[in-house]
C-alpha positions in Angstrom: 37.8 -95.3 -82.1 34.2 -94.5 -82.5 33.6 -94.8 -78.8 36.2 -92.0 -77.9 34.8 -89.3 -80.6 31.4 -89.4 -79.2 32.6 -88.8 -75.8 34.1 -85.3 -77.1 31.4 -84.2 -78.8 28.9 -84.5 -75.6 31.5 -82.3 -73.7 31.5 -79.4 -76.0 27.6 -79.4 -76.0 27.8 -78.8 -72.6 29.9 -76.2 -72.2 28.3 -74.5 -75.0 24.5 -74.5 -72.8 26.3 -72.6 -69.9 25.8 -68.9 -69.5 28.9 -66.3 -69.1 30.4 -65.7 -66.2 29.2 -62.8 -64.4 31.1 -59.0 -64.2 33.4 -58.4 -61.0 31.8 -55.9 -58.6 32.1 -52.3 -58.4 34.5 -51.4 -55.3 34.6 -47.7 -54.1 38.4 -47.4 -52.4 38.4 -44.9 -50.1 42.2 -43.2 -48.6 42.7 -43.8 -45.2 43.8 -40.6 -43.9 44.6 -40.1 -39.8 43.5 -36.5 -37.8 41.4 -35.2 -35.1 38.0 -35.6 -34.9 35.4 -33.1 -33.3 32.7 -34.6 -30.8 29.3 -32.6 -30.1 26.5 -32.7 -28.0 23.5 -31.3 -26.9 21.8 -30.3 -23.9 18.8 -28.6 -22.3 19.5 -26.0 -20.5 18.2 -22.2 -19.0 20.3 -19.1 -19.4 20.0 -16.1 -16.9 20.7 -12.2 -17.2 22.8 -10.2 -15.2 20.3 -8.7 -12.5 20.2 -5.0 -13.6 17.8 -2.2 -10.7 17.0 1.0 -11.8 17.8 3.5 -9.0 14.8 5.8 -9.6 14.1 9.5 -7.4 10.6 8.3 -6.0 9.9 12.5 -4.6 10.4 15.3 -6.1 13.5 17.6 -4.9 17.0 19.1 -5.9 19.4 16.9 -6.0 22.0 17.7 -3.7 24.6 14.9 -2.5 25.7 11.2 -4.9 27.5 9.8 -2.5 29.3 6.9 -4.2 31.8 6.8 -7.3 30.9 5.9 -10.4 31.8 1.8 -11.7 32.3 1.2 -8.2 31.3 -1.7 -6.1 28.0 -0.4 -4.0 26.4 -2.5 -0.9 22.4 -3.3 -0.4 21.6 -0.8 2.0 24.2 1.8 0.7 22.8 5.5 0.7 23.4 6.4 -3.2 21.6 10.0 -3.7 20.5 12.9 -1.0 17.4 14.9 -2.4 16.9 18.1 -0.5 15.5 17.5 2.3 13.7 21.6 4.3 10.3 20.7 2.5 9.8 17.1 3.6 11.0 18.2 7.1 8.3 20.6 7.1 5.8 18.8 5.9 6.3 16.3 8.3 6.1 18.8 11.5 2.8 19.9 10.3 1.7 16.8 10.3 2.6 15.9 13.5 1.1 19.2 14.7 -2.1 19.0 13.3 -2.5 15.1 14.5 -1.7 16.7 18.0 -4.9 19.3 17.5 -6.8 16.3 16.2 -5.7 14.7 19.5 -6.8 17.4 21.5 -10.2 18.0 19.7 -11.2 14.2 20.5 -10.2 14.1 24.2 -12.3 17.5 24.2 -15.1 16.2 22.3 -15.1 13.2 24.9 -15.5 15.0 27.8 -18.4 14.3 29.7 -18.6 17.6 31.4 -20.7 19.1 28.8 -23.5 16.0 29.1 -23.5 16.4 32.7 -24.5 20.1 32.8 -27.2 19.5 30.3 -28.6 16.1 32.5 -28.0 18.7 35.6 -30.6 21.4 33.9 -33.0 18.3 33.3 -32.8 17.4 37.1 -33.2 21.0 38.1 -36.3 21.4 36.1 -38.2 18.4 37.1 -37.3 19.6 40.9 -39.1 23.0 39.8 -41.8 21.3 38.2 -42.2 18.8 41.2 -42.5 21.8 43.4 -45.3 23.8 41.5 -46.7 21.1 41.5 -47.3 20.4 45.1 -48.2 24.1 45.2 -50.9 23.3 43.1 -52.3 20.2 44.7 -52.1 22.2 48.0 -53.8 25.5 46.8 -56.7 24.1 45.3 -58.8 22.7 48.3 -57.6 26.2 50.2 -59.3 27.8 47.1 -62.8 26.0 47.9 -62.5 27.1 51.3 -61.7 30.5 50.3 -58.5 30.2 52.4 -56.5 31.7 49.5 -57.9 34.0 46.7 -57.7 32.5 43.5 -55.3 34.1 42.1 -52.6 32.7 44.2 -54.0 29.3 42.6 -54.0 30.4 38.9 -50.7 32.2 39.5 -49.5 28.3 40.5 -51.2 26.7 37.5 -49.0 29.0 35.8 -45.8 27.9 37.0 -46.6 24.5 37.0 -47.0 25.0 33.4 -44.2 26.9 33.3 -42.0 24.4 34.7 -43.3 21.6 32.4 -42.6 23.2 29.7 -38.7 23.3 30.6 -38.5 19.9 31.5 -39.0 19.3 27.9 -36.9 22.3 26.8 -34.0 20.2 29.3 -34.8 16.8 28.0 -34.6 17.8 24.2 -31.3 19.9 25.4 -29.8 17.0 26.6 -30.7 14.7 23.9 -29.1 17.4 21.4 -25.9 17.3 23.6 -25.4 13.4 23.6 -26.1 13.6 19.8 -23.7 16.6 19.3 -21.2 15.2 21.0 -21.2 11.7 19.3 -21.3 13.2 16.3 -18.1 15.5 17.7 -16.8 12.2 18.3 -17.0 10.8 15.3 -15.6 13.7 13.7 -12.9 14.0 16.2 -11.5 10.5 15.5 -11.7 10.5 11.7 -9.3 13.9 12.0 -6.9 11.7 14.2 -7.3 8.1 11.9 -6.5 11.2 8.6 -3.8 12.9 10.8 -2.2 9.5 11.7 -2.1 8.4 7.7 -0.8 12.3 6.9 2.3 11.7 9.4 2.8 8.5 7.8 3.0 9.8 4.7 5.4 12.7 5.3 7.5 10.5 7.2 7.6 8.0 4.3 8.0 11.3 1.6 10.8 12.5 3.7 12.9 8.5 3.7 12.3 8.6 0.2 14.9 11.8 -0.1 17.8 9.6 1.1 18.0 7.1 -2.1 19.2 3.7 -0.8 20.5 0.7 -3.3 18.2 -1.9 -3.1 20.8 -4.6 -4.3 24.6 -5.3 -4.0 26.5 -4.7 -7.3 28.2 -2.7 -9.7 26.8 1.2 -10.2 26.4 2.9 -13.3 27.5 6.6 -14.2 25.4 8.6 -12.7 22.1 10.1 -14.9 21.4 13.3 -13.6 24.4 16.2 -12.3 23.5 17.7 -8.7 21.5 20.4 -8.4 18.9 19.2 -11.2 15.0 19.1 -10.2 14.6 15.4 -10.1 11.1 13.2 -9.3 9.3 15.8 -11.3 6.0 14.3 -13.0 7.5 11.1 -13.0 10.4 8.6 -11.0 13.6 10.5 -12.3 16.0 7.4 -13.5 19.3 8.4 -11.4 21.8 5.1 -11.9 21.8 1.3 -12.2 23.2 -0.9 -10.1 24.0 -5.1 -11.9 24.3 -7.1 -9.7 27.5 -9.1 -10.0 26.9 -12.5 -7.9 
């Protein structure tokens, strides 16, 4: 009897040295609900405008034809305005005309006839000069014979000096020719290089009246009525053309 009290006494000391149980966990309880789901993503990527020209007047004129309809479909190439066109035409015939006279002037100034009759005179004046001189070689011993008076030789002398002096006169002429006509020359083919570059010019002044679309797409309304003074001071703005490809 002793022996089975002392065995209950050691089992209530133990339980009594162990610590309480611990506290269930919080659980969060979520509702399961079923429905579409949206999936995103990103990416690099470059964005590019509508092409967009500017049809500008690039001379200054009346306008006088649009020859297309406005919102419609033009072609690259397509003849979209007509600026008046009598003053370019003009100017472009006197251009023309006065590179012709600039032509002329430099085939002139290149002829050779004009050297030739001053290297002629030279020739002529050394034959003279030649000739009073052989007078004067052959009048001097006549002189100390008194076969001639001596005027005849001093009148010689005379023309021998005579004649030197216009070999230089035709050796300084020619010299002033050749330089003259270089210099004619020169002039003579800058007129022709400026008369070229004014043709050019007019000719490039009078394209200009017929404005072309320099892209395919869809036009604009137009910016300015006919008969308006367009290109004035600056590139009137006449239409746009986008570009639709």
């Amino acid at each position: 009897m002793l022996i089975t009290v002392t065995g209950c006494q050691q089992r209530d000391a133990t339980a009594a040295k162990q610590p309480p149980a611990p506290p269930p966990p919080a659980v969060i309880v979520a509702e399961i609900q079923q429905r579409s789901v949206q999936v995103s993503a990103e990416f690099v990527a470059q964005t590019q405008g509508v092409p967009t020209v500017e049809i500008r007047a690039r001379v200054q004129g009346v306008l006088e034809q649009v020859r297309f309809k406005e919102g419609s479909e033009v072609q690259r190439g397509q003849v979209l305005f007509v600026i008046q066109q009598d003053e370019y035409k003009a100017a472009l015939q006197s251009a023309r005309a006065q590179l012709a006279k600039a032509q002329a002037d430099l085939t002139r100034a290149k002829d050779a006839s004009v050297v030739d009759r001053a290297r002629a005179q030279l020739d002529q004046a050394k034959a003279d000069l030649g000739k009073n001189q052989a007078d004067v070689a052959r009048y001097r011993p006549l002189v100390k014979e008194q076969a001639i008076p001596q005027q005849d030789l001093d009148t010689a002398v005379s023309r021998e000096q005579a004649a030197g002096a216009g070999v230089q006169a035709a050796e300084a002429g020619l010299k002033d020719t050749v330089l003259s006509q270089r210099t004619s020359i020169q002039l003579a083919e800058a007129a022709v290089e400026a008369g070229k570059a004014a043709v050019i010019q007019a000719d490039l002044n009078l394209r200009y009246t017929t404005v072309q679309s320099p892209i395919s797409g869809i036009i604009s309304k137009v910016a300015v009525d006919t008969g308006n003074l367009v290109g004035k001071g600056e590139p009137t703005l006449l239409a746009t053309v986008s570009s639709i490809h």
